[in-house]
C-alpha positions in Angstrom: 105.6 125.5 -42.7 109.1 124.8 -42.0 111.5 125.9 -39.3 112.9 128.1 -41.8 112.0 132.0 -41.4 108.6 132.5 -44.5 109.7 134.9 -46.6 107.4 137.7 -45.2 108.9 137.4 -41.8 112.4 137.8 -43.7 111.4 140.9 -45.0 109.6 142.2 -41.7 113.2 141.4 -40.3 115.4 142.6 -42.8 113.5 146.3 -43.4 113.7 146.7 -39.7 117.1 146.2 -39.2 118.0 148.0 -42.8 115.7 150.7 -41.5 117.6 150.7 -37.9 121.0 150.7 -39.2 120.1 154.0 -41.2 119.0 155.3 -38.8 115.4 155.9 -40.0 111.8 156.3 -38.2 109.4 154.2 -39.7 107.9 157.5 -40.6 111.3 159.0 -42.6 111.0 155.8 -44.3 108.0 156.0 -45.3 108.1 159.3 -46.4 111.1 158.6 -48.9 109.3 155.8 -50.8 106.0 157.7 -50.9 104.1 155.4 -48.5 102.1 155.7 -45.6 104.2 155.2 -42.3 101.3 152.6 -41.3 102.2 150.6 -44.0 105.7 150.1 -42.8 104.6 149.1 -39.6 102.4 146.1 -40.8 105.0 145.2 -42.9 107.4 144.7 -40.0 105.1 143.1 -37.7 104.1 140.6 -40.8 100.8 141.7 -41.2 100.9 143.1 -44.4 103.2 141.5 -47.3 104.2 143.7 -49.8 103.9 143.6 -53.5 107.4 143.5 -55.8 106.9 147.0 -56.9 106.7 147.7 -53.1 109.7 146.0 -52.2 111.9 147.6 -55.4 110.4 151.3 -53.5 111.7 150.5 -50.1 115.2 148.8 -51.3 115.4 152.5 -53.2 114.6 154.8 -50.4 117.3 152.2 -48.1 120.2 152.4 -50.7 120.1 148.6 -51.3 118.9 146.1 -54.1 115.8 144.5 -53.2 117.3 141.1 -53.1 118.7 141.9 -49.3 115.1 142.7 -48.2 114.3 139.1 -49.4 117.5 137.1 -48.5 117.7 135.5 -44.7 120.9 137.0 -42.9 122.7 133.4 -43.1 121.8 133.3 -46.8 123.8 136.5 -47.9 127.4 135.9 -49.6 129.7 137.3 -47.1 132.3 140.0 -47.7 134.6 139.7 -51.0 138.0 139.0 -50.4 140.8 140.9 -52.0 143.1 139.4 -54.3 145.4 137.0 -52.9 143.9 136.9 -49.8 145.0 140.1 -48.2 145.5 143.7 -48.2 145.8 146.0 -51.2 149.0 146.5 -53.1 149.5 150.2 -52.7 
């Protein structure tokens, strides 16, 4: 394998810090897609990968679409920019 992150240690990655910034347990998470907490676990510590109807559950109970579980930090398109390159007409 490359240097580049595999794509089940992007996941393991993203979900945690996704999970963290929500301020979720690994247990609240779990309960809100309808998994066992253990599952979430060996998901983040790349044990487990996770199936697409698994990643489409936990991108739900996040609020996100499940391509940010999937795309490397450095990968994501950055923030839009506003017409004209600055603040809103008001």
């Amino acid at each position: 394998m490359s240097l580049a992150m595999t794509l089940r240690e992007t996941l393991a990655k993203n979900l945690r810090m996704l999970r963290a910034k929500r301020g979720l347990s690994q247990e609240r998470l779990a309960l809100e897609a309808e998994i066992d907490r253990s599952y979430v676990s060996l998901l983040e510590t790349k044990k487990y990968s996770a199936s697409l109807d698994m990643i489409e559950r936990l991108a739900v109970a996040l609020g996100v679409e499940p391509l940010m579980l999937l795309t490397p930090e450095r990968r994501r398109p950055g923030p839009k920019l506003l017409p004209q390159g600055g603040a809103r007409k008001r």
